[in-house]
N, C-alpha and C positions, 0 to 999 in steps of 0.2 A: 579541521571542520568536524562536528560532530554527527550524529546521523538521526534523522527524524525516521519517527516510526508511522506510516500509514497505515492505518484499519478498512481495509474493503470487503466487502461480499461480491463473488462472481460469478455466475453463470456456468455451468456445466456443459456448455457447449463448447465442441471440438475445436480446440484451438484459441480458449479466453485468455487462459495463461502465457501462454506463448506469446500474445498480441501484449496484455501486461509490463512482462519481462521487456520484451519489446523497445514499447515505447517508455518506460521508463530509460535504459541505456542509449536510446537514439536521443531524449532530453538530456542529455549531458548526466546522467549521475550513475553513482556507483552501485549497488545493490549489497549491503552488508549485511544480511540476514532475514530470513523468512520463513515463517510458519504459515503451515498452509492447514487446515482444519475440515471436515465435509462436515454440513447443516443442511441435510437433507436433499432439497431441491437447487442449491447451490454451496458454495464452499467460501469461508470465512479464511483470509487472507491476511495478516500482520507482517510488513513491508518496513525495513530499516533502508533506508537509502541517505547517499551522502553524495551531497554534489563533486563533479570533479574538479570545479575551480568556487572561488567564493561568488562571482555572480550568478552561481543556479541558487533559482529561489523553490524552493520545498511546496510553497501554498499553488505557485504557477504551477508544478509538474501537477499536483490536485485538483486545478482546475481542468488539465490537458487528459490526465485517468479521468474525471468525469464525464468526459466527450467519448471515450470508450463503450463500445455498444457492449453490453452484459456486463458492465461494472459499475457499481456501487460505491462510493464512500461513505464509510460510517464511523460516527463520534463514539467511542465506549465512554459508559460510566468510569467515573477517573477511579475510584474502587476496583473494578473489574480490573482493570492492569497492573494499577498499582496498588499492592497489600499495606503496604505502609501508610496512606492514603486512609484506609478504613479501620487502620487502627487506634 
């Protein structure tokens, strides 16, 4: 199974990440890398997760981070991630 990338923005309040982390691993999935970024008043988040069997669905765990109080999901320009894209 390969791993979907999520883009969020969070909140800097004590304890966003940790709820995050959280509830991504209590959805069933893996967590395969993470860059975490500060943007000022909040922190920009880039989220690789893999589910741990083939019934976890990726868009569901996005629906379930959007119910999270101080989190964000956001769509990047497909340029902005991908350089090859804007080449």
């Amino acid at each position: 199974m390969t791993a979907d990338t999520l883009h969020l923005h969070i909140d800097r309040a004590d304890g966003s990440l940790q709820r995050l982390i959280g509830l991504v691993e209590r959805r069933g999935f893996h967590i395969d890398g993470m860059t975490l970024s500060d943007e000022g008043h909040g922190r920009r988040v880039e989220l690789a997760v893999r589910g741990r069997d083939d019934g976890r669905c990726p868009h569901t765990l996005g629906r379930q981070i959007d119910k999270l109080f101080g989190v964000t999901r956001i769509t990047p320009p497909a340029a902005a991630f991908h350089p090859e894209v804007a080449a």
